[in-house]
C-alpha positions as CSV (number, residue, x, y, z in Angstrom):
1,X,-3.9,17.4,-1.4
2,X,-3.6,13.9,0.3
3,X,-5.1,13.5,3.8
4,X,-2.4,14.1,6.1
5,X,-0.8,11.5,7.5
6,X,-0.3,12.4,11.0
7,X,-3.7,13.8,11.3
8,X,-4.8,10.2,10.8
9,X,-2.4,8.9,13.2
10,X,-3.9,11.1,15.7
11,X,-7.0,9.9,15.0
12,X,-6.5,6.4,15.1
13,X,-3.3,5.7,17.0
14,X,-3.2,3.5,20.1
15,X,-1.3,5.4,23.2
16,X,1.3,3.0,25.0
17,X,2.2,4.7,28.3
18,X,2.0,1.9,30.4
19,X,3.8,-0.7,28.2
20,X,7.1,-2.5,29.5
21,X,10.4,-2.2,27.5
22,X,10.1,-6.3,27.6
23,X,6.0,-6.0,26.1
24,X,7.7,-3.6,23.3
25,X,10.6,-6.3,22.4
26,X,8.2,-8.6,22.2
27,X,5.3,-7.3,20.0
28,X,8.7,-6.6,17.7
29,X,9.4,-10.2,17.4
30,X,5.8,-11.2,16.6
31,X,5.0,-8.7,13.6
32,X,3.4,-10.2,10.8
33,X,3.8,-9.1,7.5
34,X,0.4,-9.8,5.5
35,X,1.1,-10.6,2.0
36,X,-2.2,-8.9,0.7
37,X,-1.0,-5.7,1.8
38,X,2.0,-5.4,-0.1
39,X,0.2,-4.1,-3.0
40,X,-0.2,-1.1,-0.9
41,X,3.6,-0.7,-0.1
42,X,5.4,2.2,-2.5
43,X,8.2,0.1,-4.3
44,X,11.9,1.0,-4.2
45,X,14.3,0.4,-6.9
46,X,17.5,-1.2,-6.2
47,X,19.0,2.3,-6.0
48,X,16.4,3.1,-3.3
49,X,17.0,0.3,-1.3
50,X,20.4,0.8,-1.4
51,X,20.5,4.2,-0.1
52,X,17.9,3.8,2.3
53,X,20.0,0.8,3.5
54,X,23.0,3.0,4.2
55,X,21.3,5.5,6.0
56,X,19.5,3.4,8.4
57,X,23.5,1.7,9.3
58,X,24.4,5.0,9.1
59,X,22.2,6.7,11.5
60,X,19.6,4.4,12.8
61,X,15.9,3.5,12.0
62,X,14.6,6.8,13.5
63,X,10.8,6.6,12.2
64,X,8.8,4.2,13.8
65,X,7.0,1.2,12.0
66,X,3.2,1.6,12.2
67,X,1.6,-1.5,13.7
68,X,-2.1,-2.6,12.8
69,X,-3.0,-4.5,16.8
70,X,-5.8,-6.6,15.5
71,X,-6.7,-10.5,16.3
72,X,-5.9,-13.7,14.7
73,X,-9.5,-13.7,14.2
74,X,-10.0,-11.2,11.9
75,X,-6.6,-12.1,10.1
76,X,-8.2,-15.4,9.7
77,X,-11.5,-16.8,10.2
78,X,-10.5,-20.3,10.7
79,X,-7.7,-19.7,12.8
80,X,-7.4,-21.6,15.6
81,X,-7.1,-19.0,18.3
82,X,-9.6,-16.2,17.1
83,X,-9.1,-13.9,19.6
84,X,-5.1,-14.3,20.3
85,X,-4.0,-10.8,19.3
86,X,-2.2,-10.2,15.9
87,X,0.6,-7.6,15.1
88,X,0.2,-6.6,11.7
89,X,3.3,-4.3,9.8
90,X,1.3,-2.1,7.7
91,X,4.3,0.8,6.8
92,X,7.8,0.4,7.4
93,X,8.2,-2.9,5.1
94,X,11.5,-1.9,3.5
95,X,13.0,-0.3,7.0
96,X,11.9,-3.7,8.7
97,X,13.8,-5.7,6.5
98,X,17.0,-4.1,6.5
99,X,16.3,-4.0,10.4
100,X,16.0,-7.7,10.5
101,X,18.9,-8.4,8.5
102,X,21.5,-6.4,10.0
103,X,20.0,-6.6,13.6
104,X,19.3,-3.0,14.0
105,X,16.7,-1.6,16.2
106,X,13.6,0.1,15.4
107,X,10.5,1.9,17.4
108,X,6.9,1.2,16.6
109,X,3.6,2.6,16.7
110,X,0.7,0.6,17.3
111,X,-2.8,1.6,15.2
112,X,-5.8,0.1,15.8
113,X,-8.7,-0.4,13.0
114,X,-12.1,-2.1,12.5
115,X,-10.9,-4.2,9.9
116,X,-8.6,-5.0,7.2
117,X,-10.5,-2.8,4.4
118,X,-9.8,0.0,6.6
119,X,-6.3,-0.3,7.0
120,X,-5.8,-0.6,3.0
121,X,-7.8,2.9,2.9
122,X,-5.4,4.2,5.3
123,X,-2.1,2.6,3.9
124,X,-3.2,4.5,0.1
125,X,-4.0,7.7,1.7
126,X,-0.3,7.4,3.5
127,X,1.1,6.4,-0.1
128,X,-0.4,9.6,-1.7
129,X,0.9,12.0,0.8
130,X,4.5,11.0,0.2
131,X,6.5,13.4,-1.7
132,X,8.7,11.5,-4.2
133,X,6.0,9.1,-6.2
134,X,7.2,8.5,-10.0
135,X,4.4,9.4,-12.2
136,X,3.6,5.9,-12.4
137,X,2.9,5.3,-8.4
138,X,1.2,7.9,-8.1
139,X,-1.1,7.2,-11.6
140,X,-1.4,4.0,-9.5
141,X,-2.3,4.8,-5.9
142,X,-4.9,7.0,-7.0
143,X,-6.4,4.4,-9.4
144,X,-6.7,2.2,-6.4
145,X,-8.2,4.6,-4.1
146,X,-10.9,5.8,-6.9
147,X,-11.6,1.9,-7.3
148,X,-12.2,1.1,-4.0
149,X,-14.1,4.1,-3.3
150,X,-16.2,3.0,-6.4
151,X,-17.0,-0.4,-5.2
152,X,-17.5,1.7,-1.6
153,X,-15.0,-0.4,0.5
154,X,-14.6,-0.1,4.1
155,X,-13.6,3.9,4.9
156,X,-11.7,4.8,8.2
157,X,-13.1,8.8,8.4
158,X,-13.4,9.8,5.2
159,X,-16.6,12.0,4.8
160,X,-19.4,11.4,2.3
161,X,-19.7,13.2,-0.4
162,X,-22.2,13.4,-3.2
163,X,-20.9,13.7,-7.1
164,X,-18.6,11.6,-9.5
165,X,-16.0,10.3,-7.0
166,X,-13.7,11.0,-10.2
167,X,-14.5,14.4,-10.3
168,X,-13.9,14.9,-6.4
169,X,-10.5,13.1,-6.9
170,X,-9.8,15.2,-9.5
171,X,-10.0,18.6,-7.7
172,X,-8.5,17.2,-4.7
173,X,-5.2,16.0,-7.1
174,X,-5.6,19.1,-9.7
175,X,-5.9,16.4,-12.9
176,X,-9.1,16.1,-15.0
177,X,-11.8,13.3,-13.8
178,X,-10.7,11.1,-16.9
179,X,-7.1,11.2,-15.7
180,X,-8.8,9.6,-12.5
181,X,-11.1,7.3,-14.6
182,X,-7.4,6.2,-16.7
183,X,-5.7,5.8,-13.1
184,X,-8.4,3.3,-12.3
185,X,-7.8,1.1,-15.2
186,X,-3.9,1.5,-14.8
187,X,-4.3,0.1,-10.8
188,X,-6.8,-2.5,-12.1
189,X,-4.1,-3.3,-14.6
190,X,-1.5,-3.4,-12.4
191,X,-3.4,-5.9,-10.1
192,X,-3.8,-8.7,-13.0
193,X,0.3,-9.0,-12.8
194,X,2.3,-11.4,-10.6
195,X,4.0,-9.5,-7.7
196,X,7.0,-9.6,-9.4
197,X,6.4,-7.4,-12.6
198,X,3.9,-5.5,-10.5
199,X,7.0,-4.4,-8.3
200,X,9.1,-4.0,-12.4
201,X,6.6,-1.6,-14.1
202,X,6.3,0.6,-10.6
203,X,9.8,1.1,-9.9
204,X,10.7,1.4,-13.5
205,X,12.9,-1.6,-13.6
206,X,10.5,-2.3,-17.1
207,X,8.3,0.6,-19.0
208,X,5.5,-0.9,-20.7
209,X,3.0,1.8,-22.3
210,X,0.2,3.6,-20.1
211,X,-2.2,3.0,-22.6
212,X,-0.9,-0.7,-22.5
213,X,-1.6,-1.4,-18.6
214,X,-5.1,1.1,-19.0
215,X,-6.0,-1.7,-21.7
216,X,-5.2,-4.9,-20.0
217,X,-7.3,-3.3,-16.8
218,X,-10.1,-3.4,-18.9
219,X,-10.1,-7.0,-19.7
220,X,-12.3,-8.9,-16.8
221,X,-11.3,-12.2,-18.9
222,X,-7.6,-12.1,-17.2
223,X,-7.7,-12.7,-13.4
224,X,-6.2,-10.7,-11.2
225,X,-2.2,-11.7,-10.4
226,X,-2.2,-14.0,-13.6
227,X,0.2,-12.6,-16.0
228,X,3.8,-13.3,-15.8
229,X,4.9,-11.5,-18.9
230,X,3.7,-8.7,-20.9
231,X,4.6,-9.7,-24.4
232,X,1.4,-11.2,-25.0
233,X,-1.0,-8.3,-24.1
234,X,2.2,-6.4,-26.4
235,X,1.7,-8.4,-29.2
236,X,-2.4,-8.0,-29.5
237,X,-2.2,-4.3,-29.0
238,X,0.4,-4.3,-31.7
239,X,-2.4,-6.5,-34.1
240,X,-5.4,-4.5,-33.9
């Protein structure tokens, strides 16, 4: 089973006792959404969006957005005021944008973490304890967490083990370690597509072949976000 979510948030959660109703407001109108963290974002279909649209005019945006407090810094290098601090969304993408639209209000919760690498260990951990991942999502969010693990990225609290990481994934999810190993390819695979078809093939909008995405993982020749169709990679499998 995923690590639990709250257990995390516990862990790594920043307390805000003393803060004003006027510091709250505006921390809310300075959040930053970090395009390289998307990729880490479960995608909604249209249907999805739709419904979750309804219920938030409906009743509210009850669950708070979870806030990475960082620094412009560590954001960006060469950024002019290094240690100005930085708001980061890092869940709550989808609920902030139908916030912002129909000006609705929302609560936060601020997290803080040593770096970036740690909060994209921490936003696919949160991914793979949600309940309603497609086949496909979760194929993928457990291909990227075997990846990173495999390059050993940053890590927020996760414990060292010794072993296949594959085969440790494996028990954890109850697959076989080459489902892990396949899941790799098929995030890898994912990556090497524009944003666009990336969101396509995980909300099922398009349904190219597992095999097809495990395959074009594999090719280091093609550059991650690159491909902007998949008829190419179609028509060479189709060849051999």
């Amino acid at each position: 089973m995923a690590k639990d979510f709250m257990t995390g948030l516990k862990t790594v959660a920043a307390q805000l006792p003393n803060s004003t109703f006027s510091e709250l407001e505006r921390i809310k109108k300075e959040l930053i959404v970090v395009e390289e963290l998307r990729q880490f974002i479960t995608p909604l279909s249209d249907e999805e969006f739709k419904n979750l649209e309804s219920n938030l005019l409906k009743q509210g945006c009850k669950d708070p957005l979870a806030i990475w407090e960082t620094s412009q810094g560590v954001l960006d290098k060469n950024a002019q005021n290094p240690d100005e601090v930085a708001f980061v969304l890092i869940d709550g993408h989808n609920r902030y944008t139908i916030c912002q639209k129909f000006g609705l209000d929302f609560k936060i919760v601020l997290l803080q973490f040593e770096g970036i690498e740690q909060v994209k260990d921490y936003m696919i951990d949160f991914q793979l304890g949600r309940r309603n991942l497609t086949p496909e999502q979760m194929s993928y969010f457990r291909g990227l967490r075997y990846n990173r693990e495999k390059g050993t990225q940053g890590k927020y609290d996760r414990s060292e083990k010794d072993g296949d990481f594959s085969e440790i994934l494996a028990t954890e999810f109850k697959v076989s370690p080459r489902t892990i190993k396949n899941d790799g390819n098929f995030a890898a695979g994912i990556a090497k597509l524009v944003p666009e078809l990336q969101q396509q093939v995980l909300t099922g909008r398009i349904n190219p072949s597992r095999s097809l995405i495990q395959d074009l993982g594999r090719k280091e020749e093609i550059l991650a976000g690159s491909l902007s169709s998949l008829n190419i990679i179609s028509e060479e499998t189709e060849n051999r």
